[in-house]
C-alpha positions as CSV (number, residue, x, y, z in Angstrom):
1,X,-88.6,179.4,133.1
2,X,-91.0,177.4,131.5
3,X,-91.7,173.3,132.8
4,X,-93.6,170.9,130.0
5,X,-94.0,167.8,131.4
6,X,-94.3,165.0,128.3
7,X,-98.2,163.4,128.4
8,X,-99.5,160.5,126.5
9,X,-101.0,163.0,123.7
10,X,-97.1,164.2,123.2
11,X,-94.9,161.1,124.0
12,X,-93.6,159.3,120.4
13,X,-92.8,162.2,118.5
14,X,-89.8,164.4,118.2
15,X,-88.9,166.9,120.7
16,X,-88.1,169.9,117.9
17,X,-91.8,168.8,116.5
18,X,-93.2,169.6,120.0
19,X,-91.4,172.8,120.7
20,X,-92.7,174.1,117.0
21,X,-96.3,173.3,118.3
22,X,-95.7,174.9,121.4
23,X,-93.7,177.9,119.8
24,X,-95.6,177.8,116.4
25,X,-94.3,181.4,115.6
26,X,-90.5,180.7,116.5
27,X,-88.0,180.3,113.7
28,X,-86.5,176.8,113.8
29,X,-83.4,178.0,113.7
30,X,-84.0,180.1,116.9
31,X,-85.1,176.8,118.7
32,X,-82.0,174.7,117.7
33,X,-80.0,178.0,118.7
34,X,-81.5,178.0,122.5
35,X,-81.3,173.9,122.5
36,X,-77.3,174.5,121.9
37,X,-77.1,177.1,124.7
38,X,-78.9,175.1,126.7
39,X,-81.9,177.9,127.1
40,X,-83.9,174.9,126.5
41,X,-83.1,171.3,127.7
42,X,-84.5,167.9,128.0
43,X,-84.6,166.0,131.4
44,X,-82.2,168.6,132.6
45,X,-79.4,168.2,129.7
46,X,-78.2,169.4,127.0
47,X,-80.6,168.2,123.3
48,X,-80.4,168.2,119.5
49,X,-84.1,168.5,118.7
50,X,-84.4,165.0,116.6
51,X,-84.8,163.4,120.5
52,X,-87.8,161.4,120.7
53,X,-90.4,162.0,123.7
54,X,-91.6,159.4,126.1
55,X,-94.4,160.1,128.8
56,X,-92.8,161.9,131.8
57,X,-90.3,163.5,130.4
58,X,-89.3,167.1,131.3
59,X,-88.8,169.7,128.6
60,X,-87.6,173.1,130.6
61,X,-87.3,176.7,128.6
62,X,-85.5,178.8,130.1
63,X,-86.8,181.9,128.3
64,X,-88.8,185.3,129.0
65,X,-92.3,185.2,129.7
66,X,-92.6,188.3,127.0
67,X,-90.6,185.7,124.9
68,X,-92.7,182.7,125.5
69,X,-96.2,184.9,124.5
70,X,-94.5,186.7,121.4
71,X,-93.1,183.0,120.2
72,X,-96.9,181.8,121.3
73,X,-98.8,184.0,118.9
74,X,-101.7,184.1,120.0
75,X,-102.7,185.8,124.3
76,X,-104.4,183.6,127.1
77,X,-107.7,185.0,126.3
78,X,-107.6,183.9,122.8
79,X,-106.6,180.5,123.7
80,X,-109.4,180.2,126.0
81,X,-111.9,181.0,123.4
82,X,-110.2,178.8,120.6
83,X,-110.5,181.5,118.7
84,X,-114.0,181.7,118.6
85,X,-116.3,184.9,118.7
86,X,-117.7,185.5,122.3
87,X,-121.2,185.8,120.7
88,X,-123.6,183.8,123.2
89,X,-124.7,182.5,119.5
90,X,-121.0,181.3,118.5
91,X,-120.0,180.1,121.8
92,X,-119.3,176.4,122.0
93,X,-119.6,176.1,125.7
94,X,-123.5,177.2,124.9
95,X,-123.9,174.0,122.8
96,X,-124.6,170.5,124.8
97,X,-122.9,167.4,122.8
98,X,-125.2,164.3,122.3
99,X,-122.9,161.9,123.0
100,X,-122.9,158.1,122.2
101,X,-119.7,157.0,123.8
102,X,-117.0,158.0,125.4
103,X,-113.9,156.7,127.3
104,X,-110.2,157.8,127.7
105,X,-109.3,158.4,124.1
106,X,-112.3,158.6,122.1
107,X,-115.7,160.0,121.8
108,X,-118.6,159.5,119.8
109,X,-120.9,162.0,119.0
110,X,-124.5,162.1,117.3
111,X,-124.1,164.9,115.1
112,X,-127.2,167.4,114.3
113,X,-128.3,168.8,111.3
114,X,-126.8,172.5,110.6
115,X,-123.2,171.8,112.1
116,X,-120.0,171.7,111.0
117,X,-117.5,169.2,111.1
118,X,-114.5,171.0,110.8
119,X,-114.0,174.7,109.9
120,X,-114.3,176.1,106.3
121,X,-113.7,179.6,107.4
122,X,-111.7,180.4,110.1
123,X,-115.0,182.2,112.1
124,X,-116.6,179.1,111.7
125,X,-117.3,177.2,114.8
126,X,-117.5,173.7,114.2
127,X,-117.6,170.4,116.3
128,X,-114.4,170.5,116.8
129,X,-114.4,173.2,119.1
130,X,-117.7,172.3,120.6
131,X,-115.3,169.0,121.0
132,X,-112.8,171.3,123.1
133,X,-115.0,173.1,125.1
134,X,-116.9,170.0,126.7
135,X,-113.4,169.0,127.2
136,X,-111.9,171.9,129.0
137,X,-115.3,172.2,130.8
138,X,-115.2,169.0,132.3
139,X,-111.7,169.4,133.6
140,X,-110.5,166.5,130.6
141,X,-108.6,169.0,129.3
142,X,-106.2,171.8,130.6
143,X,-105.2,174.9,128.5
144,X,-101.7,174.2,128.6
145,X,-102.4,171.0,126.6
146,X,-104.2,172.6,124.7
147,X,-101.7,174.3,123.4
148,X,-99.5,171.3,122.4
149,X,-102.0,168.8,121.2
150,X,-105.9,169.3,119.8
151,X,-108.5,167.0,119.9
152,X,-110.3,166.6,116.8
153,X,-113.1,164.4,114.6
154,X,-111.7,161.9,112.5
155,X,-114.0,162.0,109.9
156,X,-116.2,164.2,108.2
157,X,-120.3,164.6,107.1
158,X,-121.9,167.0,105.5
159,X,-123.2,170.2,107.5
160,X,-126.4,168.9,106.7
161,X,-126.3,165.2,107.0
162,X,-126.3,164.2,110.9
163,X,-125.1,161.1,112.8
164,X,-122.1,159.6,114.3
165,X,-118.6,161.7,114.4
166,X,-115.7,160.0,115.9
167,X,-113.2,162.9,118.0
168,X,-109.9,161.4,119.1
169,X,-109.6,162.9,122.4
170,X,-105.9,161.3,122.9
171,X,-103.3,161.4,120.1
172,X,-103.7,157.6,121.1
173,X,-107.1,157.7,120.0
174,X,-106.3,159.9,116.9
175,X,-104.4,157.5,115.6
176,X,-106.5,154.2,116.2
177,X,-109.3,155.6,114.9
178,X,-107.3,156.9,112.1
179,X,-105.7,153.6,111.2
180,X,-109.5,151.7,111.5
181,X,-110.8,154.3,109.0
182,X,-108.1,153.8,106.6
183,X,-108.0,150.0,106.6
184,X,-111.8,149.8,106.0
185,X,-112.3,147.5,109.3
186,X,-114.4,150.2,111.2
187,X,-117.7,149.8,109.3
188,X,-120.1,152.7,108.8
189,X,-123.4,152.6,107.9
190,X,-125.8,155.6,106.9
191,X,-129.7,155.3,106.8
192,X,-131.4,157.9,104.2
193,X,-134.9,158.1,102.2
194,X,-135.3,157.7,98.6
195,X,-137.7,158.8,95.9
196,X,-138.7,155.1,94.1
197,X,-139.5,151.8,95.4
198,X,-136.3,150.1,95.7
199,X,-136.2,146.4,97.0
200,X,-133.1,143.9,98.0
201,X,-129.0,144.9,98.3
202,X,-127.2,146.2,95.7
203,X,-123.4,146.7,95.6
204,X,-122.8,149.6,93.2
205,X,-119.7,150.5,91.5
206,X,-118.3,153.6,89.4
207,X,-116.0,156.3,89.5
208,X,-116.5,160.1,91.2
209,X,-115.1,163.4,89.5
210,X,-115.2,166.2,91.9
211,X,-115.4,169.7,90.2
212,X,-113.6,171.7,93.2
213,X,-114.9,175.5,91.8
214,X,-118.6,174.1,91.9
215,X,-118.2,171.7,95.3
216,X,-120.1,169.3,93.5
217,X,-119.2,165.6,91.7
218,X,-120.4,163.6,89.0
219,X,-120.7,159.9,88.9
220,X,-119.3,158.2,85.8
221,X,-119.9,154.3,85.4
222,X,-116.8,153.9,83.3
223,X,-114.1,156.0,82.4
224,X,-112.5,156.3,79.0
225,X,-108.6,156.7,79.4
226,X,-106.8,159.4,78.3
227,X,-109.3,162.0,79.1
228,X,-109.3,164.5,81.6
229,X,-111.6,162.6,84.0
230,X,-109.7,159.7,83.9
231,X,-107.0,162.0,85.5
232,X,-109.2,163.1,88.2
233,X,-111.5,160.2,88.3
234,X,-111.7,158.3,91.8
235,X,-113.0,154.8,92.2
236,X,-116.2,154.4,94.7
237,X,-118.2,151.5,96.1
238,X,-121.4,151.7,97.8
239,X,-123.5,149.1,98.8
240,X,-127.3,149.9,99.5
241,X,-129.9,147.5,101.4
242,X,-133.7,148.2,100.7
243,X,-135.3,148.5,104.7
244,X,-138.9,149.4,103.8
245,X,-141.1,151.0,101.1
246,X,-144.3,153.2,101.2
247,X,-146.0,156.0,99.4
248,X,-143.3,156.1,96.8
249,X,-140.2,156.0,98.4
250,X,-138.0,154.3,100.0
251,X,-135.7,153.6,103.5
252,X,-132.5,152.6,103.4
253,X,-129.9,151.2,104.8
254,X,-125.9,152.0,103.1
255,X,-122.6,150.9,103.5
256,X,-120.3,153.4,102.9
257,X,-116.8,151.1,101.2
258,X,-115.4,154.0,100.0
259,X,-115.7,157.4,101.8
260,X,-115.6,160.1,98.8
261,X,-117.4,163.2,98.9
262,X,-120.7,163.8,98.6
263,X,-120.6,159.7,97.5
264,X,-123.9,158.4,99.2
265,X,-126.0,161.5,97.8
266,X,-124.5,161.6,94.2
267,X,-124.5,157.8,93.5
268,X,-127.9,157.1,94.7
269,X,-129.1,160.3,92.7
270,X,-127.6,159.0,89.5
271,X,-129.5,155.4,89.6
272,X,-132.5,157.6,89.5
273,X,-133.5,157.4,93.3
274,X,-132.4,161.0,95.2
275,X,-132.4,161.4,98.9
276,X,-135.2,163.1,100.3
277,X,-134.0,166.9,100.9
278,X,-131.1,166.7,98.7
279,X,-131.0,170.7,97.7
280,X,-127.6,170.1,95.0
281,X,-128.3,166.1,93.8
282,X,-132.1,165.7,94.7
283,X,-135.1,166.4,93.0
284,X,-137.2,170.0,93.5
285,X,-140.2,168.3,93.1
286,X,-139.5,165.2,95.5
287,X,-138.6,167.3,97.9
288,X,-141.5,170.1,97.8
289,X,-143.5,166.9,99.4
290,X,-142.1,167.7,102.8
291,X,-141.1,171.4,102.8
292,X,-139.5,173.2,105.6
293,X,-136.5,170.4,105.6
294,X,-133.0,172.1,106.1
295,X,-131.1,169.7,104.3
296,X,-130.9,165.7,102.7
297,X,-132.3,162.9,105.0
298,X,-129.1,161.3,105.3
299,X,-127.7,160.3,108.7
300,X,-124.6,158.4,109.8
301,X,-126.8,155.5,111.7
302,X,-124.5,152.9,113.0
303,X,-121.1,152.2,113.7
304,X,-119.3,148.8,113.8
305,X,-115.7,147.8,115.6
306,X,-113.8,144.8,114.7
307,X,-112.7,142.9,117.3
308,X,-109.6,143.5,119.1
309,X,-110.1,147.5,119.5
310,X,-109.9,148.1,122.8
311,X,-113.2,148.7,125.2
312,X,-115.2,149.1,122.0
313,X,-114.0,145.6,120.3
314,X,-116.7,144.2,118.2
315,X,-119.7,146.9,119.4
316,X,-122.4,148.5,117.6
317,X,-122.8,152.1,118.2
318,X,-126.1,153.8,116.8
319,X,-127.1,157.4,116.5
320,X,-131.0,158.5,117.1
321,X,-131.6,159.6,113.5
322,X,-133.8,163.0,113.1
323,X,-137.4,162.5,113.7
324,X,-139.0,163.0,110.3
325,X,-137.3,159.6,109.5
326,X,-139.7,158.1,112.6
327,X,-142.9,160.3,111.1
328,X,-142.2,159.2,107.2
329,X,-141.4,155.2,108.7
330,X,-142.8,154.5,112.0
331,X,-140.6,152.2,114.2
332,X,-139.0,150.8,111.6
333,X,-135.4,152.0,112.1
334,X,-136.3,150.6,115.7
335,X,-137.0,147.4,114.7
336,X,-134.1,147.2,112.8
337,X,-131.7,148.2,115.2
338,X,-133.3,145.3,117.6
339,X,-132.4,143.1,115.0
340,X,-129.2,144.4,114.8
341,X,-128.2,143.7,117.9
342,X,-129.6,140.5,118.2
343,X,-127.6,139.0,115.2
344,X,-124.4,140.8,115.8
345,X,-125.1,139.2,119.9
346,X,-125.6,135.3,118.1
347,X,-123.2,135.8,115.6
């Protein structure tokens, strides 16, 4: 017999939902066949399935253990690895997480250049299982949960562009930071450097057609109708503030409105001023002026709350960008973030 006690991460949803988690390679209609025998029962009775959970309930499953691992797919072991190669060079419990912040439900995490942000192949390792690991390592997590809820980012950079990834590590923070990122009240701003002298804010405007074989857009400033890009054709904002300027190029500061992809490198690239780095929008010869880079100097900077979000109500969160941006604009980003914090403090 089998005891699942109901957490926070599980409570809200329908028991039948959990049990096909939990039991991801069972037929449904073997589950509603043990829930009428009563092989499986909620709180000690009898269920249908479309009950739903609260915390502390009791789901028992009176099954096999041969059952329970055959309806399981997948042994201990590989559960303990997240199915992730034991490489020493792929292992996430190898990697340490630079974290920003972190409390019961969410954590936010200054991502480097070169990682993932979710899996594009299933032997990727991305930061979401670096994400699990620190988790299970520091006892926040137990491999039974695991099992019936995973923690995971709730939005997504580049592999090449670093900064600030926010991982729900409660389906309570899943869904706030969800619902924040949907309604546009979580504000995130990137700092990257420009080829041109670029001066003041701009709020720029146009559409984004993403060519899916190529994984790469184009930026259109109006769209005719009735053509095949007015199908596709997604509407973007981005707003761009002018930091400083020196030996040709520029820092600065943007405000992702809309979050398409590949949005802050393509628009900027087709006003004529590419991001440092950029191997698919930039420019070969801008970029030969500081070789050896890995990727585009973009980096998710700062993050600001609304008020009324829990611990983190009305905070600024920054992320240490990578040091070239320190070497090409000395203490500028500093000074900025000093500012920063000083207005948002007045304000």
């Amino acid at each position: 017999m089998k005891e699942l006690t109901i957490t926070r991460n599980e409570a809200g949803q329908r028991a039948d939902k959990l049990l096909a988690k939990y039991l991801k390679e069972a037929p449904k209609s073997f589950l509603y066949k043990m829930m009428r025998k009563k092989n499986i029962t909620l709180n000690g009775k009898k269920m249908q399935g479309n009950e739903q959970l609260f915390e502390g309930d009791v789901l028992r499953l009176f099954l096999a253990e041969e059952t329970l691992q055959k309806f399981q797919g997948e042994t201990q072991a590989s559960v303990k690895n997240h199915g992730v190669s034991s490489s020493p060079s792929k292992n996430p419990r190898k990697q340490k997480l630079d974290i920003i912040y972190e409390d019961a439900d969410i954590l936010l995490l200054n991502k480097p250049v070169g990682m993932l942000s979710q899996k594009a192949q299933p032997q990727d390792v991305s930061a979401v299982e670096y994400l699990i690991s620190y988790l299970l390592e520091s006892g926040q997590l137990t491999e039974e949960e695991l099992q019936r809820f995973h923690p995971s980012v709730c939005n997504r950079l580049d592999r090449n562009t670093s900064g600030i990834l926010i991982a729900g590590k409660s389906l309570p923070g899943l869904q706030q930071m969800s619902e924040l990122l949907r309604d546009r009240s979580l504000h995130k701003y990137y700092c990257c450097i420009v080829k041109g002298t670029m001066q003041g804010t701009r709020h720029l405007k146009g559409y984004l057609v993403k060519d899916h074989a190529s994984n790469r857009v184009t930026i259109l400033e109006q769209v005719p109708e009735g053509t095949a890009e007015s199908r596709d054709a997604l509407p973007i904002e981005t707003v761009y503030r002018a930091v400083a300027s020196r030996d040709g190029q520029t820092l600065l500061e943007v405000l992702l409105v809309t979050g398409r992809s590949h949005q802050i490198r393509a628009h900027l690239a087709s006003i004529g001023h590419p991001i440092l780095g950029d191997p698919k929008y930039g420019s070969a010869s801008y970029n030969k002026t500081q070789p050896g880079l890995r990727g585009q100097l973009l980096h998710a900077w700062r993050l600001e709350f609304p008020e009324g979000t829990a611990a983190y109500s009305g905070q600024t969160f920054f992320a240490q960008p990578p040091k070239l941006f320190d070497q090409l604009f000395p203490r500028v980003l500093a000074a900025e973030q000093q500012r920063i914090l000083a207005d948002r403090k007045d304000g």
